[in-house]
C-alpha positions in Angstrom: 0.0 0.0 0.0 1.1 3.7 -0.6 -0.2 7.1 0.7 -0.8 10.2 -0.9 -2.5 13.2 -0.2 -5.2 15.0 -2.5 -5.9 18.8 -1.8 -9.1 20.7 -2.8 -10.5 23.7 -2.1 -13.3 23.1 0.6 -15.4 25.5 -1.1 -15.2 23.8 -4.4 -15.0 20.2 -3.2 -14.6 19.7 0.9 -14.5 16.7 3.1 -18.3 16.9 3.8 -19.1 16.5 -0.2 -16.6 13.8 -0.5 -18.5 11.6 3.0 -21.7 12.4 1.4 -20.5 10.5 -1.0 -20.4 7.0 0.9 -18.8 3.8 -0.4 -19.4 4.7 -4.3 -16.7 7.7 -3.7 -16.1 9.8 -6.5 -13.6 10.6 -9.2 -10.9 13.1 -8.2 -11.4 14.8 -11.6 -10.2 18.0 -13.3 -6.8 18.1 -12.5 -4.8 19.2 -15.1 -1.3 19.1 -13.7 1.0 16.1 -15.2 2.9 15.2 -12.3 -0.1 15.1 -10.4 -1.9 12.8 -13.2 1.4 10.5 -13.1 1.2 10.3 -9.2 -2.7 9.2 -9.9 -1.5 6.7 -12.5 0.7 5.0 -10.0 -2.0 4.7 -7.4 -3.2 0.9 -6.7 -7.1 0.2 -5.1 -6.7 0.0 -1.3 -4.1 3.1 -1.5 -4.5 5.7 1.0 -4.4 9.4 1.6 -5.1 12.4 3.3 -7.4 14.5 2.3 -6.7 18.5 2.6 -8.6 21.6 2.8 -6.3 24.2 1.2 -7.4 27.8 1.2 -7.8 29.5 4.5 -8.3 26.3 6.6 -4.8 24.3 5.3 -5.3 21.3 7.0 -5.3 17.7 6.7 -8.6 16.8 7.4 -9.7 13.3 6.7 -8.2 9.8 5.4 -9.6 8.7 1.8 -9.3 4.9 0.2 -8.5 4.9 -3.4 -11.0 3.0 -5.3 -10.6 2.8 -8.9 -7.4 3.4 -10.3 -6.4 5.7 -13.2 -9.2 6.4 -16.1 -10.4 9.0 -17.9 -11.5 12.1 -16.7 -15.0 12.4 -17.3 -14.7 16.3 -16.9 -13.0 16.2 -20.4 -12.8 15.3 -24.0 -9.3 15.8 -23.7 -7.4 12.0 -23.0 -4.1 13.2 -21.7 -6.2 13.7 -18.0 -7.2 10.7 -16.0 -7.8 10.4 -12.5 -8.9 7.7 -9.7 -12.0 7.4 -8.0 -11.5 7.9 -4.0 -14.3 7.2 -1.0 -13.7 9.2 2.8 -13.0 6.7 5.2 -12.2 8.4 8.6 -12.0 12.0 9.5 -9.0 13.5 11.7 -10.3 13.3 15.1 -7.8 16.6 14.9 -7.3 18.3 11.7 -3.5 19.0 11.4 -2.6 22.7 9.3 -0.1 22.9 7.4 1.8 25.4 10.2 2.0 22.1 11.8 3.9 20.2 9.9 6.1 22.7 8.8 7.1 22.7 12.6 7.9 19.2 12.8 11.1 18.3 11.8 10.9 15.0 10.6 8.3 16.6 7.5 10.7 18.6 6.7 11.0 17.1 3.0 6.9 16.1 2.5 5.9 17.6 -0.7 3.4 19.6 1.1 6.0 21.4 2.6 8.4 21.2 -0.7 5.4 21.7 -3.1 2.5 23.0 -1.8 0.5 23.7 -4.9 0.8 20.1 -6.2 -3.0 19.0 -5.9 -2.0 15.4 -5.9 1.3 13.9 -4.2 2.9 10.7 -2.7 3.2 10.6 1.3 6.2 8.4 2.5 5.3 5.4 5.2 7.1 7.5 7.5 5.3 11.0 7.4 2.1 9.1 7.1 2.6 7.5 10.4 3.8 10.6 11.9 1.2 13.0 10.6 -2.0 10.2 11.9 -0.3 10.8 15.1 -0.8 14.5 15.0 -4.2 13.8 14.0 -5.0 11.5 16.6 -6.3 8.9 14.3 -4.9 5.1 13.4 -6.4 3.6 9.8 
């Protein structure tokens, strides 16, 4: 299993639309970045990651289950774009910002630190065990 993390803006997509969703989940469409379609193309069903509000809130607020691996985006004609399907599993018990983790040492080189726009990115073992401790959460 690998981790990633998938960042939307809560006022576009947030954690509450993607629970309301249930166990059919829902395509993590319209990204139109190509290292963050590659990162989707490597994703496996059973992968997880953390789902993040960007915006004002910056937080890691939930834990999502990939569950269809790459297809086409069905937000475009356009077959360069694919993406995965992903249902919420848990939220944080405590949401953990982004101000956070930039304080903690050991996440020093997470791409969320490193690359904070990328909208999809890979999570090591390590910073995903550290950051469900800062959340209060074990999944």
């Amino acid at each position: 299993m690998r981790y990633w993390l998938f960042k939307s803006e809560p006022s576009t997509w947030g954690w509450d639309d993607q629970v309301a969703k249930g166990d059919a989940g829902e395509e993590w469409d319209g990204v139109r970045n190509y290292q963050a379609r590659n990162f989707m193309r490597e994703m496996q069903v059973g992968d997880r990651g953390f789902f993040y509000h960007s915006q004002k809130e910056r937080a890691i607020v939930g834990i999502v289950e990939v569950i269809a691996e790459a297809h086409p985006d069905s937000t475009t004609d356009d077959d360069r774009w694919e993406c995965v399907d992903i249902k919420a599993v848990t939220p944080m018990k405590r949401p953990v910002t982004l101000d956070q983790i930039k304080a903690t040492p050991d996440l020093a080189e997470m791409a969320l630190v490193k690359n904070s726009r990328l909208s999809v990115q890979p999570v090591t073992d390590e910073e995903w065990k550290i950051v469900l401790n800062m959340g209060v959460t074990s999944v």
